[in-house]
C-alpha positions in Angstrom: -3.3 81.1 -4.9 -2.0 82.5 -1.9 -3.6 86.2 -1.2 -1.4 89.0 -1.5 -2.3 91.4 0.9 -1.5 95.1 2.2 -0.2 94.6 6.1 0.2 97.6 8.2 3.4 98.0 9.8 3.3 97.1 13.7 3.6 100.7 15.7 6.3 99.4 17.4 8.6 98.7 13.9 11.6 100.7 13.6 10.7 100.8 10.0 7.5 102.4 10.8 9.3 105.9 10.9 9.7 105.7 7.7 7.3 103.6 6.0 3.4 102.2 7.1 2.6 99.8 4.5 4.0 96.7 3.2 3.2 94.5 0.5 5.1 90.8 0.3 4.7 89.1 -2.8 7.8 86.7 -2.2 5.1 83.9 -1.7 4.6 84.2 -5.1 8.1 84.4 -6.3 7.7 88.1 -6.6 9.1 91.3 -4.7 8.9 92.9 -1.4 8.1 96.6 -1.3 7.4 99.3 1.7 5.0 102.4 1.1 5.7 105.5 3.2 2.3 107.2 4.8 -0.2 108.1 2.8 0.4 105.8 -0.1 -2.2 103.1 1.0 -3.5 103.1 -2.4 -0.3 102.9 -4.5 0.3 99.4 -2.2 -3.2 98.1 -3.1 -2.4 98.5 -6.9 0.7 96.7 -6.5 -1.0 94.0 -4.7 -3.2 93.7 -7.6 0.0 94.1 -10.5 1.4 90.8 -8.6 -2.1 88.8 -8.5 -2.3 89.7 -12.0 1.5 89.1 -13.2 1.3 85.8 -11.5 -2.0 84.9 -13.3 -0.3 85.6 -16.0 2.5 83.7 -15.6 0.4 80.7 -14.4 -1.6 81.0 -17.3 1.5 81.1 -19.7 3.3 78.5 -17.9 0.5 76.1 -17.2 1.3 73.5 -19.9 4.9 73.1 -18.5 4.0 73.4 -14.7 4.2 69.2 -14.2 2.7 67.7 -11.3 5.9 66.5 -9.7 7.4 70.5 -10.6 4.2 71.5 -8.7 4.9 69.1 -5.6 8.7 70.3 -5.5 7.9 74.0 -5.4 5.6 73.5 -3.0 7.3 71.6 -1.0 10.7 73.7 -1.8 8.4 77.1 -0.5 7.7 75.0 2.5 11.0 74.2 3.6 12.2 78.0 2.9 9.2 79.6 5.0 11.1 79.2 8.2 14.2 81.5 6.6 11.8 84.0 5.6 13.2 82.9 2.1 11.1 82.4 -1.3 12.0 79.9 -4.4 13.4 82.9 -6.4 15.8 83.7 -3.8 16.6 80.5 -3.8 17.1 79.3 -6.7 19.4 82.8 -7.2 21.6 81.5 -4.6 22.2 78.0 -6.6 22.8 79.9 -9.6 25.6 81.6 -8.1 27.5 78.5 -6.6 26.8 76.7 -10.4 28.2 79.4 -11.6 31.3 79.8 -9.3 31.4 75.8 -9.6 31.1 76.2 -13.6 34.7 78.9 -12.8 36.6 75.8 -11.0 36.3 73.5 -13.3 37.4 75.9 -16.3 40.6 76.3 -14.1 43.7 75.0 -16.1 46.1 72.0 -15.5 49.2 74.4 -15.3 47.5 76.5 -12.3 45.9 73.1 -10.2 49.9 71.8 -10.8 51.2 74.9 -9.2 49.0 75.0 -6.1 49.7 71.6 -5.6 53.0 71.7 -5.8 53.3 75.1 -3.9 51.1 72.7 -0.8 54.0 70.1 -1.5 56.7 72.8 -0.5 54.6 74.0 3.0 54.5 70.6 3.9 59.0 69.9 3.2 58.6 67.1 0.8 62.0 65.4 0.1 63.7 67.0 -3.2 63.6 63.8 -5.4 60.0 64.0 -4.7 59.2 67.7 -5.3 61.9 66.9 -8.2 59.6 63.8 -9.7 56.6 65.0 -9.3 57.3 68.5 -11.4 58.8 66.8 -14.2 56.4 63.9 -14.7 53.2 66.6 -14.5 55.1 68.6 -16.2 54.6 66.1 -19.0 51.0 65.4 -18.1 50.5 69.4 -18.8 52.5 69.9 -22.1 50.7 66.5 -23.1 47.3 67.8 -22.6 47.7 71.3 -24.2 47.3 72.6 -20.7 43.2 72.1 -20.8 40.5 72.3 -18.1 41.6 69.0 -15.1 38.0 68.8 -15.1 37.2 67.8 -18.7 40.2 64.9 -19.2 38.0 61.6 -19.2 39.3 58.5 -17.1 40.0 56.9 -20.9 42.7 59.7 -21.9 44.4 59.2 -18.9 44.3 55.4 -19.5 45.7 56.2 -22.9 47.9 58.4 -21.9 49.5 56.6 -18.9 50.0 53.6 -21.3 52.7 55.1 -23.3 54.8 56.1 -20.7 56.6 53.3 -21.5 57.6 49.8 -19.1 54.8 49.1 -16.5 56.6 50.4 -13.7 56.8 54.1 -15.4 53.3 54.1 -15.9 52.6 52.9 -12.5 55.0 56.3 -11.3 52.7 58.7 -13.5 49.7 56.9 -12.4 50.6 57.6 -8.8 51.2 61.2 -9.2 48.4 62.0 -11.4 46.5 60.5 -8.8 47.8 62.7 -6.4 46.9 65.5 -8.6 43.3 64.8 -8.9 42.8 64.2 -5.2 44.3 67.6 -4.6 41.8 69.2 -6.9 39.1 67.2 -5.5 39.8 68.7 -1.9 40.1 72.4 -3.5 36.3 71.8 -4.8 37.7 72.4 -8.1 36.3 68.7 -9.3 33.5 66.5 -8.0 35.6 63.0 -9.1 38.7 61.2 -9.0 38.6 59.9 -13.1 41.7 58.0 -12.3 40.0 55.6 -9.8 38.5 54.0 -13.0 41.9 53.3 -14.5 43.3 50.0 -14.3 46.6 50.0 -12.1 49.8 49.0 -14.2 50.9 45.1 -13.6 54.1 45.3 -12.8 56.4 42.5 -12.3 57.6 40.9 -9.0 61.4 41.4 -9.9 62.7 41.9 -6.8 66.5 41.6 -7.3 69.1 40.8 -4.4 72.9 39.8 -4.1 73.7 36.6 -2.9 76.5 36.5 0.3 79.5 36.0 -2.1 78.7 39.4 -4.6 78.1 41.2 -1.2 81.2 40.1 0.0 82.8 40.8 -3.9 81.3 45.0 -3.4 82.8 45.1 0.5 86.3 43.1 -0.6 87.0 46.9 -2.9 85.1 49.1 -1.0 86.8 52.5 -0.1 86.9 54.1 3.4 85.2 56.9 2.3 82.3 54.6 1.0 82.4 51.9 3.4 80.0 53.9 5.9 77.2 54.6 3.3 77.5 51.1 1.5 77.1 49.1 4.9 74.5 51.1 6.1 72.7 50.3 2.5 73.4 46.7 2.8 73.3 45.9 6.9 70.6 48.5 7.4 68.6 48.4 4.3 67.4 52.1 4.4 66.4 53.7 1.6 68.9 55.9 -0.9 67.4 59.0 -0.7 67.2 58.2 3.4 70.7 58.0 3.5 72.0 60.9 1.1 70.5 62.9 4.5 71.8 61.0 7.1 74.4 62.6 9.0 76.6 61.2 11.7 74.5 62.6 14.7 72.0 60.2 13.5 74.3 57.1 14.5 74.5 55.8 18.1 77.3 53.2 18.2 76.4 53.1 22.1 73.3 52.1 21.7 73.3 50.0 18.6 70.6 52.5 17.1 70.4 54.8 13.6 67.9 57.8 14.4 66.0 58.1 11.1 64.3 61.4 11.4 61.3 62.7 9.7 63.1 64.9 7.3 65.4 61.6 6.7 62.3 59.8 6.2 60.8 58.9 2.7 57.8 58.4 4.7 58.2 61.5 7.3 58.3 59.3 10.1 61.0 59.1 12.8 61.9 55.3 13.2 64.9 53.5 14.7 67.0 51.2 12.6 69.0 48.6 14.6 72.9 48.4 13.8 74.0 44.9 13.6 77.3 43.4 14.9 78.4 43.4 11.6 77.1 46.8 10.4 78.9 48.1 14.2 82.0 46.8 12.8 82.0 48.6 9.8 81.0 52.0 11.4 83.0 52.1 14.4 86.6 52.8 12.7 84.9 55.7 10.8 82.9 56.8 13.2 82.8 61.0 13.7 80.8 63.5 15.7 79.3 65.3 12.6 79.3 65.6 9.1 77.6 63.1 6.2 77.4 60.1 5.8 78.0 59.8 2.2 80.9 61.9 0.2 80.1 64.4 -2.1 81.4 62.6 -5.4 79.3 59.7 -3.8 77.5 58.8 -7.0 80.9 58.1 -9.4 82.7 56.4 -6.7 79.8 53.9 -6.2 79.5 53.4 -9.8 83.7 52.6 -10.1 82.8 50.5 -6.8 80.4 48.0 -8.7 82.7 47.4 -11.8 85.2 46.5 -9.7 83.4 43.9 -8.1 82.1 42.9 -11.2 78.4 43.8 -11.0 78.2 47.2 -13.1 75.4 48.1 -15.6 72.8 46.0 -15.6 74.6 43.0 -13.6 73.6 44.9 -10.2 69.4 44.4 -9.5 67.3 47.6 -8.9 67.7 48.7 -5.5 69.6 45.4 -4.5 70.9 46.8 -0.9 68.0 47.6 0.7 66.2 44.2 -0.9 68.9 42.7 0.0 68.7 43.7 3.7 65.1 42.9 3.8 65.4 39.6 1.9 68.1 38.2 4.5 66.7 39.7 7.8 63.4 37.8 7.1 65.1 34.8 6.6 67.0 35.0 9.8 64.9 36.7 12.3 61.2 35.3 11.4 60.0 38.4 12.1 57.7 39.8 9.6 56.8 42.7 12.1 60.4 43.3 13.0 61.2 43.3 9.9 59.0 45.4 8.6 59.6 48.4 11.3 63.6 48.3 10.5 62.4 48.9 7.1 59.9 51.6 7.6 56.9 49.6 6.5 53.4 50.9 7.9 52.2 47.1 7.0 53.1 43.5 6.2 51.8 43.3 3.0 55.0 44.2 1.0 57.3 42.0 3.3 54.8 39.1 2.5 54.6 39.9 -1.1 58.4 40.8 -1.9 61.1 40.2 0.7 59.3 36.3 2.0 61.3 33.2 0.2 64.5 35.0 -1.3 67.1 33.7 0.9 67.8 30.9 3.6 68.5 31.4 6.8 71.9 29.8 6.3 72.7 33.1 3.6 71.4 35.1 5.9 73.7 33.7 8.3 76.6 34.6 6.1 75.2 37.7 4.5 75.3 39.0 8.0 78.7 37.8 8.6 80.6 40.1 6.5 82.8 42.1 8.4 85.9 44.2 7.5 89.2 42.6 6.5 92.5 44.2 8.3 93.4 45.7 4.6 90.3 48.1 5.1 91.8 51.1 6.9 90.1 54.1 8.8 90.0 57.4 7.0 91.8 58.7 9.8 94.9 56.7 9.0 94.4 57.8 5.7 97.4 60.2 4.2 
């Protein structure tokens, strides 16, 4: 056992105006205490009160003191001495951040969703996205009865996630819930991502597109308040959400270029979309200084738009235009990379897996040949 000792306090000490003894029984997992002058022999009878509590607890302990719990206090008293630190000390300081850590993960789903979606706002997320993710965890929240994200196992979620219906639902919760746990896992509020263990959603490759004569069929009734938005859809392929904010300062008819800024962009990135010959044909009679590109009834005017070419309900494929763009631009360019950056694709992999194979370069040819007949008029000739 180390010896407990009474030091005197070096003349030079601050603390020796007020005290001259000191007895440190921290080497023992015991207290520190000062004596003022003339108390040498109340800090000799503490000494002794810590030799003999720590007998005592030696002796009490001794059939639970292993030799590997020996070896890590030891050790553990080692590694402290240069801190001027003992075990008990230490092992207060764990407590505390268990117990703090033991707070986090008690914290409910409703307030985790909140923070999260409060960091979504400081960072501008489009609206369909704040939109989507606050309905579908508002779901996860009601569905859970609002418990501790840190005590949902990876095969709830799995359970859960598989009744939100067709595979490419499940894949949409998946994705957010995701992002919900990695958020919490960044806030120390949880050590582990449980949905990392779950199984992504197969869903199927049924990537839709319009052949050249149903293009033609949507531009043949096209309106000149629609034409604009609908050809930048089809001989542009950006995204919907992409163009609902594009304006017309985005459009250089000079240059052949659409600006898609980061606040435009789904994935916050400024890109450069080129404007074909065709597309440049259907722009440049409409073309204005300012203002959007799509009209405000935008939504019941493309639905009319589709019956009357024949392809409304569930005659026209998910997302056709854009797939449609993609589809045909592979085929007649051969660019995969090109391709990919019109679309605002970090990678290949999706052009490879999706867009590769769905059209000839002879449709593409005439896909990318449809221009405006004389019957389509500007809006400025428009009574």
């Amino acid at each position: 056992m180390k010896e407990v000792a009474v030091k005197e306090i070096p003349k030079e000490s601050k603390l020796r105006k007020q005290y001259r003894y000191e007895v440190d029984g921290r080497p023992l997992g015991q207290k520190r205490k000062r004596f003022k002058h003339g108390e040498q022999e109340e800090a000799k009878q503490f000494a002794e009160e810590i030799r003999e509590n720590f007998g005592k607890i030696a002796e009490s302990n001794r059939k639970l003191v292993t030799e590997n719990l020996l070896t890590q206090a030891t050790e553990g008293a080692k590694q402290l001495a240069p801190f001027n630190a003992s075990l008990a000390e230490a092992v207060d300081f764990y407590l505390e951040h268990l117990k703090k850590k033991q707070r986090l993960s008690n914290l409910p789903i409703s307030q985790v969703v909140g923070e999260l979606r409060d960091q979504k706002d400081r960072e501008e997320v489009s609206a369909r996205y704040a939109q989507d993710l606050k309905n579908r965890l508002a779901h996860f929240e009601r569905d859970f009865d609002n418990r501790p994200l840190a005590e949902i196992t990876s095969d709830e979620l799995e359970a859960w996630i598989e009744t939100r219906g067709k595979a490419h639902t499940q894949a949409s919760f998946r994705r957010l819930i995701n992002v919900l746990y990695n958020f919490a896992i960044k806030k120390g509020y949880i050590d582990e991502n449980p949905v990392d263990k779950i199984f992504k959603p197969k869903t199927k490759n049924d990537i839709g597109i319009l052949c050249p004569e149903d293009t033609q069929a949507i531009f043949a009734h096209v309106t000149p308040e629609l034409a604009p938005a609908v050809a930048i859809a089809y001989f542009a392929g950006l995204r919907d959400a992409e163009i609902d904010r594009l304006e017309w300062k985005h459009i250089d008819l000079k240059r052949n270029l659409i600006r898609v800024d980061s606040f435009v962009s789904k994935t916050s990135n400024v890109r450069f979309v080129t404007i074909t010959e065709n597309l440049s044909a259907w722009l440049t009679p409409y073309a204005k200084k300012r203002g959007s590109i799509r009209p405000q009834n935008w939504r019941r005017q493309w639905e009319k738009l589709r019956e009357q070419a024949g392809l409304g309900g569930h005659k026209y494929p998910h997302n056709a235009s854009r797939h449609s763009f993609a589809s045909y631009h592979i085929a007649q360019h051969g660019n995969e990379g090109e391709t990919a950056t019109q679309l605002g694709h970090s990678d290949l992999k999706m052009i490879r897996s999706n867009y590769k194979q769905l059209a000839t370069p002879e449709d593409a040819e005439a896909y990318f040949s449809i221009i405006p007949e004389a019957s389509i008029i500007p809006l400025s000739d428009v009574a």
